[in-house]
C-alpha positions as CSV (number, residue, x, y, z in Angstrom):
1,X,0.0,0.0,0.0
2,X,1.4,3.5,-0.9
3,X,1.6,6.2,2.2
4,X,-1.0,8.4,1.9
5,X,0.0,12.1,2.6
6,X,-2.5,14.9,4.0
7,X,-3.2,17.9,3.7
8,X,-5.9,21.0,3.8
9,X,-5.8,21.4,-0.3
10,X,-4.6,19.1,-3.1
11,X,-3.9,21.7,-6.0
12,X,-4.1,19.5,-9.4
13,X,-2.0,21.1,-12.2
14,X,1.1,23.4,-11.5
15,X,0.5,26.0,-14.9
16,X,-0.4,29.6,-14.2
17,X,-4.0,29.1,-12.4
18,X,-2.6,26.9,-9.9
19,X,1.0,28.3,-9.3
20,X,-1.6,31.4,-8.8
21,X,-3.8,29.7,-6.0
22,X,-0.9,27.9,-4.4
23,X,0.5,31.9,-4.2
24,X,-2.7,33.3,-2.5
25,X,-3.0,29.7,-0.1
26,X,1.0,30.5,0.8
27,X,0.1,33.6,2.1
28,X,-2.8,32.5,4.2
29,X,-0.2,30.0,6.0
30,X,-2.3,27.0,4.8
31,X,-1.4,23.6,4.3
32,X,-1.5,22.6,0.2
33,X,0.5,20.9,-2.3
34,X,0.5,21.1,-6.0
35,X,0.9,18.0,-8.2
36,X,2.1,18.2,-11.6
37,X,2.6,15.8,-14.1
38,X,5.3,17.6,-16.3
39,X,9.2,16.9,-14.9
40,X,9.6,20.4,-15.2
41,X,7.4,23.6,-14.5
42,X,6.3,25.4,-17.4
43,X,6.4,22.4,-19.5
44,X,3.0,22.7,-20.8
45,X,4.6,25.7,-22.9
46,X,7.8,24.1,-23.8
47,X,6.0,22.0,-25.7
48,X,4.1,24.1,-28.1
49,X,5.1,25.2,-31.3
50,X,8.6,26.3,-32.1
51,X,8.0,30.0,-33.0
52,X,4.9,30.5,-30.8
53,X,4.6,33.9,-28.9
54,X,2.0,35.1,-26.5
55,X,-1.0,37.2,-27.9
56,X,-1.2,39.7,-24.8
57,X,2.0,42.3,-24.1
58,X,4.5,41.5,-20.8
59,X,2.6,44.0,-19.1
60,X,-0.6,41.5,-18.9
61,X,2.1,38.1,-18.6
62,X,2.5,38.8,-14.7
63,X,1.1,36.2,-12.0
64,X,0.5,37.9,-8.4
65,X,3.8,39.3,-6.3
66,X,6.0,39.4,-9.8
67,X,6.3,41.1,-12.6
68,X,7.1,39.5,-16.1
69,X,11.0,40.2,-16.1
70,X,10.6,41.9,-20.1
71,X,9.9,45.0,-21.3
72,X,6.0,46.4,-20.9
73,X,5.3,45.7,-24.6
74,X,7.5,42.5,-25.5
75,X,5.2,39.6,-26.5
76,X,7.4,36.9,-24.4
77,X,7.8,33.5,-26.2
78,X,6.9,30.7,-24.9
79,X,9.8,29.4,-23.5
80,X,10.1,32.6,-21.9
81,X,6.8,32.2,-20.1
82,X,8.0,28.8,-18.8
83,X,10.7,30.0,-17.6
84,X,8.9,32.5,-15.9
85,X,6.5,29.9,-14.1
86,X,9.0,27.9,-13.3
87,X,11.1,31.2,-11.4
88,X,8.0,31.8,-10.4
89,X,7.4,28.6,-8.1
90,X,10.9,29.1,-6.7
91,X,10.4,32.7,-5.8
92,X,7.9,31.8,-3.6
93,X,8.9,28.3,-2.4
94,X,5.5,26.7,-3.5
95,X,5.5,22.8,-2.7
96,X,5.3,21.6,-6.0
97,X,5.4,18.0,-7.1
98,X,6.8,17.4,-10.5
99,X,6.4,14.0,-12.3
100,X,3.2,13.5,-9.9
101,X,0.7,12.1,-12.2
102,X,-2.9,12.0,-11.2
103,X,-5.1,9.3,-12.2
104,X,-8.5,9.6,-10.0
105,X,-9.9,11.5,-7.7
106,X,-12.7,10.3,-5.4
107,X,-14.6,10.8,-2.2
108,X,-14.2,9.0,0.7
109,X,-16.2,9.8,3.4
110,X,-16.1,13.9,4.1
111,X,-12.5,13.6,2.5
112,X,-10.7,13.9,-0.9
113,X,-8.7,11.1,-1.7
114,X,-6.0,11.6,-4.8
115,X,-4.5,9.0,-6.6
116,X,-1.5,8.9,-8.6
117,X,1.4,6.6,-9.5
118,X,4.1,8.2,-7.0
119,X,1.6,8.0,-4.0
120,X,-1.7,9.1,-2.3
121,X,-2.6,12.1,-1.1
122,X,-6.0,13.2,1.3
123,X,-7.2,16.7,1.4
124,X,-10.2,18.6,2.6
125,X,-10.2,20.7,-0.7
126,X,-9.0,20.0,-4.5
127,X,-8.5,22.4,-7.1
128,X,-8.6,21.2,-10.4
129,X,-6.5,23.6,-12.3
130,X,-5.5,21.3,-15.0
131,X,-6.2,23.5,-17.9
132,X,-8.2,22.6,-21.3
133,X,-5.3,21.3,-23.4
134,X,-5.6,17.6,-22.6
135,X,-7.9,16.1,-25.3
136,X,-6.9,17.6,-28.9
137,X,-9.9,17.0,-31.2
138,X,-10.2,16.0,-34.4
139,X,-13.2,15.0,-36.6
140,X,-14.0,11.3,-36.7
141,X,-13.2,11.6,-40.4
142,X,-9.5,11.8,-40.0
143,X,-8.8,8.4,-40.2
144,X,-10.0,7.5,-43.1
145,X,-6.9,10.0,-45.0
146,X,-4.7,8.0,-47.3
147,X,-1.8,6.9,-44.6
148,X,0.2,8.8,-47.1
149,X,-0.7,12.2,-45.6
150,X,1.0,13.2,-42.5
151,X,-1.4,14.9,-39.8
152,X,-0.8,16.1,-37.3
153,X,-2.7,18.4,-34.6
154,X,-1.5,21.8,-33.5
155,X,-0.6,20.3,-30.2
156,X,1.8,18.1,-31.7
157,X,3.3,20.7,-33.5
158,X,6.5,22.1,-33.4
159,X,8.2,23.0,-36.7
160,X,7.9,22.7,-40.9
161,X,10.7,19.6,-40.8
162,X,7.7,17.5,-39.6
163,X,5.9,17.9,-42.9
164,X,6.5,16.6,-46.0
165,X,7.1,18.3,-49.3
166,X,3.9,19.1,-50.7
167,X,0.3,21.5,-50.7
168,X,-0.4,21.8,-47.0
169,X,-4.3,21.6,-45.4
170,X,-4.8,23.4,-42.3
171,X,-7.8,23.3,-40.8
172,X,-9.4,25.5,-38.2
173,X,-8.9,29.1,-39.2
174,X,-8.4,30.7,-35.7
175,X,-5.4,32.3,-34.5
176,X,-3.4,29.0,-34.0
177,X,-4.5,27.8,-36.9
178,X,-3.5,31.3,-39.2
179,X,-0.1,31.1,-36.9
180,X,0.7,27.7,-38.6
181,X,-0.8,28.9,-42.2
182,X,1.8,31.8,-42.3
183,X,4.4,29.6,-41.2
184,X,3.6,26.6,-43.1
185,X,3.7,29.4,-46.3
186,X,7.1,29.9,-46.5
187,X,8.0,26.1,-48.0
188,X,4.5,25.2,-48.9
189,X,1.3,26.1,-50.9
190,X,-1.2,26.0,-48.0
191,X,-5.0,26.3,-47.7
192,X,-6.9,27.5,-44.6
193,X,-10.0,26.1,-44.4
194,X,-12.9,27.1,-41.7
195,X,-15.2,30.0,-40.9
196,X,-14.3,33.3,-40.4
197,X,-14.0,34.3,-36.9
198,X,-13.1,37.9,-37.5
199,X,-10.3,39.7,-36.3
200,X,-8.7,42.4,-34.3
201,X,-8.7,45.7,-35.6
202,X,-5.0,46.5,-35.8
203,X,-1.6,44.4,-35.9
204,X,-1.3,43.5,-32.0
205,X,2.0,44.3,-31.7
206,X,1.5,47.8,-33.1
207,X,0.9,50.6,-30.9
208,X,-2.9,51.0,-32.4
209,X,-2.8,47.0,-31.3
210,X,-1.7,47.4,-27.8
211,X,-4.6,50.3,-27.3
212,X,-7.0,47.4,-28.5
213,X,-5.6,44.7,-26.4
214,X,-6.1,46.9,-23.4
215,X,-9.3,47.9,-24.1
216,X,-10.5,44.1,-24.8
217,X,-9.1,43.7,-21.5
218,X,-10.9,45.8,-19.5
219,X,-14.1,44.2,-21.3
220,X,-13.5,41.1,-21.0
221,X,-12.8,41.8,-16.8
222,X,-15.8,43.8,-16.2
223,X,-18.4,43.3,-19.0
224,X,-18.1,39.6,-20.2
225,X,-19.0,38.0,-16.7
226,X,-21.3,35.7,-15.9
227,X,-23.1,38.3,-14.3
228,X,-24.0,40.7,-16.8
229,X,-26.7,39.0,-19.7
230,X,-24.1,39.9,-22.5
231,X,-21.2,37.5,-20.9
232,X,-24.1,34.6,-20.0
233,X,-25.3,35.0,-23.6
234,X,-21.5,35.2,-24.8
235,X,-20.0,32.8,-22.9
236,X,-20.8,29.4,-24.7
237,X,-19.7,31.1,-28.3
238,X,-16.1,31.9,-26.4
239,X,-15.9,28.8,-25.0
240,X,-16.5,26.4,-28.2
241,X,-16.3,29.4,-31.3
242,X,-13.1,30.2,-32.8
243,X,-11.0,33.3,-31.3
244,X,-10.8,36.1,-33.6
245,X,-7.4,36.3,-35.8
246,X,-4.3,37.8,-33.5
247,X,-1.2,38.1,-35.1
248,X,-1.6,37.2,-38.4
249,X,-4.7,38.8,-40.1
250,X,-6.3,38.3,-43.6
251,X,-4.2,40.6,-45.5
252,X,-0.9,38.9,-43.7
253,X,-2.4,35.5,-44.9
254,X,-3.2,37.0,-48.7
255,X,0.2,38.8,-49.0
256,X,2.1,34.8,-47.5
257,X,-0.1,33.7,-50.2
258,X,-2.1,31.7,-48.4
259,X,-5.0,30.1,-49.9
260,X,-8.2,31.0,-47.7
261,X,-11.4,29.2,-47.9
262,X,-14.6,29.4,-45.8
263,X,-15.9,26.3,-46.4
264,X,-15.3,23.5,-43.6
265,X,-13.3,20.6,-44.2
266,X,-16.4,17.7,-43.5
267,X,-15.3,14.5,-44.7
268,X,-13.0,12.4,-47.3
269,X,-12.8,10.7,-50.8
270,X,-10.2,8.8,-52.4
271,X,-8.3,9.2,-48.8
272,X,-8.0,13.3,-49.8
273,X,-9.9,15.6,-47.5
274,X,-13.3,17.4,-49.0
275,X,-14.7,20.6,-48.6
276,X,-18.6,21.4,-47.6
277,X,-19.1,22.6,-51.3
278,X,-17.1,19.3,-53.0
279,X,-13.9,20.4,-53.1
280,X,-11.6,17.4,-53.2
281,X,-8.0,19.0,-52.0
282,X,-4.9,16.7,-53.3
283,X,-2.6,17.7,-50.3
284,X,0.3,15.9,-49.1
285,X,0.0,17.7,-45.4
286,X,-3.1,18.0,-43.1
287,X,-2.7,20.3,-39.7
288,X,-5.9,20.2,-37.3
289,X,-6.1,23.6,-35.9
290,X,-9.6,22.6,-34.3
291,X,-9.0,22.7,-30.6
292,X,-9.4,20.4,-27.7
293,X,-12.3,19.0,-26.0
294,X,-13.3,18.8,-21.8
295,X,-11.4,15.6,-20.0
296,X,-12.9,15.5,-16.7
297,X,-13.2,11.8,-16.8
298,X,-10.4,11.1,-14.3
299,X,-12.9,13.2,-11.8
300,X,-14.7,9.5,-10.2
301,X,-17.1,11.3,-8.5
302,X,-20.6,13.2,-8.6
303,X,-20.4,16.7,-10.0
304,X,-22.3,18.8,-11.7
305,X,-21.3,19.4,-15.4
306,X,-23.5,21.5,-17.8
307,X,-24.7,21.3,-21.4
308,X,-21.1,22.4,-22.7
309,X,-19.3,19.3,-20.8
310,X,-17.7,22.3,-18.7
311,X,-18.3,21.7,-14.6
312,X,-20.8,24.1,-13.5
313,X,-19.3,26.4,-10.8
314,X,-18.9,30.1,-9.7
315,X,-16.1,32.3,-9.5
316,X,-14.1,28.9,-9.7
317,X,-16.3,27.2,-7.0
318,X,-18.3,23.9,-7.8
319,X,-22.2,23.9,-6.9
320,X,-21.1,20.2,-5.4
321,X,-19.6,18.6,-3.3
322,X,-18.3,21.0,-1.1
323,X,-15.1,21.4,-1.4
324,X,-14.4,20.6,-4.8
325,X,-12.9,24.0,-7.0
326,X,-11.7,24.8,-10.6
327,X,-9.6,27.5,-11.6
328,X,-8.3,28.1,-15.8
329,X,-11.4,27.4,-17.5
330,X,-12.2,29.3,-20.2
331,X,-14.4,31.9,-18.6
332,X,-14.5,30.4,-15.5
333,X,-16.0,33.3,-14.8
334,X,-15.4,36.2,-17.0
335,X,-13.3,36.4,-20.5
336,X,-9.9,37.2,-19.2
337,X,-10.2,33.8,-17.3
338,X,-8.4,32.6,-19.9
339,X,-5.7,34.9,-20.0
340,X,-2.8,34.8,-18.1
341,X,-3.6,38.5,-16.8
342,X,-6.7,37.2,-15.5
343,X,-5.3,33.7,-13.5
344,X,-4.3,35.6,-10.5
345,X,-8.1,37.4,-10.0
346,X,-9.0,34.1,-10.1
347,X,-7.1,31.9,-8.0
348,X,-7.7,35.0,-5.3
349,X,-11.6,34.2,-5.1
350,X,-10.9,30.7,-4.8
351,X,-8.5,30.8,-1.9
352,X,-10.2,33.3,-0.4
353,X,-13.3,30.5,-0.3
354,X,-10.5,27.6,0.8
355,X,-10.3,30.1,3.6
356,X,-13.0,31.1,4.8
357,X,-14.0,27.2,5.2
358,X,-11.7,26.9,7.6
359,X,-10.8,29.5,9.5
360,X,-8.1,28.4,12.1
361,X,-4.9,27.8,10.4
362,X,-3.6,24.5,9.0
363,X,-1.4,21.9,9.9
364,X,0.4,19.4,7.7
365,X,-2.4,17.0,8.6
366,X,-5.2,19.6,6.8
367,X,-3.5,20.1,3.6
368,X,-5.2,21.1,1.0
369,X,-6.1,19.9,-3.1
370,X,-5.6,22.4,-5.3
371,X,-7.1,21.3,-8.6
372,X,-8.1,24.9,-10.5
373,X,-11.3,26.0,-9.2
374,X,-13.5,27.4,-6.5
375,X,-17.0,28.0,-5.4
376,X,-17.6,31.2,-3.2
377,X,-21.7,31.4,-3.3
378,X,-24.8,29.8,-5.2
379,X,-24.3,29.3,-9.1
380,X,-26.5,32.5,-10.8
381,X,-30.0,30.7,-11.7
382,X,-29.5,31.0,-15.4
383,X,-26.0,29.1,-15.2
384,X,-27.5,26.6,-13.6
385,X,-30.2,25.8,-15.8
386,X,-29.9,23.0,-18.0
387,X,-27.0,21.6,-15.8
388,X,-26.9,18.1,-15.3
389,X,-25.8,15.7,-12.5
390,X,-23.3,13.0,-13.6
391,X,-20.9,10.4,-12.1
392,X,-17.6,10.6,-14.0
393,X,-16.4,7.6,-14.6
């Protein structure tokens, strides 16, 4: 049998959300630890793309008690923002396990119990704050491609010397997916297939840009919340719509040379991928820009999830069972949820809730899960409606 370690919180997933409630738990003096199954912090970036840069300036990068170490309006890479979490973690001594990866969590009686290959852990309170980038979708269809045609999804990207020579498909014509058109441009003829989901007004690394990115900030902080009727009525189109194109616009794809098409790749004949209005493409390269989907499935007990397969909570705290929080969902609560500028607003509210359940301080014996989220009052009615009660399993 392994040893079973306790504490107040378990803290599942050591990116920015969780780094960000571990901060706010450290300086209440309570007992937590933070599990992570990467060997190193920050890995979750390292292992994007190659040429991948973030879409909000330095000045929005920073995590609570320290400041992105770049100038105001540098757009850090992403090894730089690893780096940064990882410096991060140190800078504040934050218990962190590395390599610690969790398989289940259940309920046994009032407790949490955590299981994962390197041991066992107990806790009054888990935070899920595994982030949305563990299930890359693509459509059913996929398989049926001639095996000839390397695909690959934009989370196993990293370069152009994984493709082969040859027309390039790349589907899913959101930012990530127009970041990999451009880039795919310079050796291939590529085609960008999917809707249009619009884009910002200027370049975002111009100075017109920046003016937008803050603005689109302050919106998406204090007008797309789940309080107000225009975030409730936005928030499912955020949450499964494409995002609007960031760093490379249309006129960037046209002058690349990039072939754009609106149609939606939907299925496949002679093994080549076909277009909604017929279009067989004869492509030797397919890249599935089309997102990921919800993995809760690991969660072995009763929790309410809603019509989106997102876990129905406020400000990061589930409706049930007590105890139970989430923190870096897309708009967990409000738009900048998602952004890194927003994790630390976030991960406040939820240990401010850890808190205030138990208000004499913690010993080792009360430490606490940690796995993104928290609940601080009742769910609004209409987030609630149409929620449904379901054992994961």
């Amino acid at each position: 049998m392994k040893q079973v370690e306790r504490y107040e919180t378990v803290i599942v997933g050591g990116g920015q959300a969780g780094l960000s409630v571990g901060y706010h738990l450290k300086r209440e003096g309570r007992s937590f630890v933070i599990l992570d199954a990467s060997d190193r912090i920050g890995d979750s970036w390292r292992a994007r793309w190659d040429s991948l840069k973030l879409y909000s300036p330095a000045s929005r990068d920073s995590l609570p008690g320290m400041r992105f170490p770049a100038r105001r309006t540098a757009y850090p890479t992403k090894d730089e923002m690893a780096d940064y979490l990882e410096a991060y973690a140190a800078r504040f001594e934050l218990p962190v396990r590395t390599g610690t990866s969790v398989e289940a969590l259940s309920r046994e009686d009032s407790r949490y119990l955590v299981s994962a290959r390197e041991g066992r852990f107990e806790a009054d309170n888990i935070v899920v704050a595994t982030g949305v980038f563990r299930k890359p979708y693509v459509p059913h269809f996929a398989s049926e491609l001639d095996p000839s045609i390397t695909q690959l999804h934009s989370n196993d990207y990293r370069n152009l010397s994984q493709l082969q020579d040859g027309p390039v498909l790349v589907v899913g014509a959101s930012h990530s997916g127009s970041d990999v058109a451009f880039e795919a441009s310079a050796g291939h003829e590529v085609i960008l297939s999917g809707k249009d989901t619009g884009q910002i007004p200027a370049p975002i690394e111009s100075r017109r840009g920046r003016m937008v990115f803050r603005g689109l900030f302050f919106a998406g902080t204090h007008v797309l919340t789940v309080d107000t009727p225009f975030g409730r009525k936005m928030r499912p189109h955020i949450r499964h719509g494409g995002a609007p194109l960031l760093r490379y616009r249309r006129k960037d794809l046209r002058a690349a040379g990039v072939e754009r098409v609106h149609e939606r790749t939907v299925g496949v004949q002679d093994g080549k991928p076909v277009l909604e209005d017929g279009r067989v493409l004869d492509v030797r390269n397919v890249v599935w820009c089309t997102g990921f989907r919800p993995d809760f499935s690991w969660i072995r007990l009763p929790f309410d999830i809603g019509e989106d397969g997102y876990p129905v909570q406020y400000r990061g705290v589930a409706t049930s069972p007590p105890g139970l929080y989430f923190a870096g969902l897309p708009f967990l609560h409000s738009f900048a949820s998602m952004l890194i500028g927003g994790a630390g607003r976030d991960a406040e509210r939820v240990a401010r809730h850890i808190v205030s359940r138990r208000a004499r301080p913690a010993t080792q014996d009360d430490a606490v899960l940690v796995w993104n989220g928290m609940v601080s009052r009742s769910e609004p009615a209409a987030l609630v409606r149409g929620a449904s009660t379901r054992s994961s399993d």
